[in-house]
C-alpha positions as CSV (number, residue, x, y, z in Angstrom):
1,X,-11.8,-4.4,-7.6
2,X,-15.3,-5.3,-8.5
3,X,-16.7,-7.2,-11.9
4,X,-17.9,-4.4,-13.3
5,X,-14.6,-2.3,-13.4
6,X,-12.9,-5.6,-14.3
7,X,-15.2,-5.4,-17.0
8,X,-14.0,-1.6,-18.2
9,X,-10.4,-2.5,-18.0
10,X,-10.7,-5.7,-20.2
11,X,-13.2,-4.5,-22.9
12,X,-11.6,-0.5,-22.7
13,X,-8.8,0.4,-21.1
14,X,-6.8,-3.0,-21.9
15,X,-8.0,-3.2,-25.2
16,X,-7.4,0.6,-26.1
17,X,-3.6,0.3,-24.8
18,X,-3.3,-3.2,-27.2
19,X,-3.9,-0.9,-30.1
20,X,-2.5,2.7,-28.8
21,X,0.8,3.3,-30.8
22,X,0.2,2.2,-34.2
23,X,-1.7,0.5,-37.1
24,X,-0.6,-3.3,-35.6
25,X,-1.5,-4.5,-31.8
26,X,0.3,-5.2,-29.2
27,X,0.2,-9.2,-29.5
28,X,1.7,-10.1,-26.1
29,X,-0.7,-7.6,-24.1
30,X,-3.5,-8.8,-26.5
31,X,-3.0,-12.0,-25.7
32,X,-2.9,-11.5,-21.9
33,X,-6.1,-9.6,-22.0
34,X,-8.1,-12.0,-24.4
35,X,-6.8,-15.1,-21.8
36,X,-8.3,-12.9,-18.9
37,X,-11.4,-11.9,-20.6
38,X,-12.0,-15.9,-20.8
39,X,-11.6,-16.3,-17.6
40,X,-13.5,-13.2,-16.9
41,X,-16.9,-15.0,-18.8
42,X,-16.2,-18.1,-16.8
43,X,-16.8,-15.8,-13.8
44,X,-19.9,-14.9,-15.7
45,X,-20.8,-18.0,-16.0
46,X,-20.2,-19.2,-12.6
47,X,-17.5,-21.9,-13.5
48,X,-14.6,-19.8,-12.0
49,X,-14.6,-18.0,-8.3
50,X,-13.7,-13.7,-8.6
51,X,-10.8,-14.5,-6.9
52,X,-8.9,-16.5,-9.5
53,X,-9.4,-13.1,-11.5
54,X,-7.5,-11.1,-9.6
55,X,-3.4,-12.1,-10.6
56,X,-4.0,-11.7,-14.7
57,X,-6.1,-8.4,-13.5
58,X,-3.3,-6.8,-11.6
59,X,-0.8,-7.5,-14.3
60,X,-2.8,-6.0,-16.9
61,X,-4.0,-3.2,-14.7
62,X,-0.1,-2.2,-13.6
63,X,0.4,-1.8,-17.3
64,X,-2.7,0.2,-17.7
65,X,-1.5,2.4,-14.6
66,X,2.0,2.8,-15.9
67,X,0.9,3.5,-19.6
68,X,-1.5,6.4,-18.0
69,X,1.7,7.7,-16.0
70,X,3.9,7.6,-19.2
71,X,1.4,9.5,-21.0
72,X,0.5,12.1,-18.1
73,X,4.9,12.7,-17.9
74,X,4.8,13.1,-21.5
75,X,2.4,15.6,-21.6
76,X,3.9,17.3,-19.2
77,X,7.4,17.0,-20.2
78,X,7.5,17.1,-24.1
């Protein structure tokens, strides 16, 4: 995983799923992805190595993925 597609999934793909199913967000996934975008800018910033990154970015990323697959079945299925 590079910064840059860490980038996408924090500032889009996380932060479209936070918002998806109605009018109110998704607090707990919210507040996953706003506590990995700070750490993300301290990886900007050079305070914090890529590799402390990576364990919030595969959480949020597996929920990405598995959102994407629910969606992809439902469009299939329904």
């Amino acid at each position: 995983m590079s910064p840059s597609s860490v980038a996408q999934l924090l500032t889009q793909d996380a932060r479209l799923l936070a918002r998806r199913n109605s009018p109110s967000i998704d607090q707990e996934l919210e507040a996953e992805r706003q506590q990995a975008l700070e750490l993300f800018f301290k990886f900007q910033d050079g305070l914090l190595p890529f590799k402390e990154l990576i364990p919030f970015i595969a959480i949020i990323q597996r929920k990405v993925d598995l959102n994407r697959a629910l969606l992809k079945w439902e469009q299939e299925n329904i």
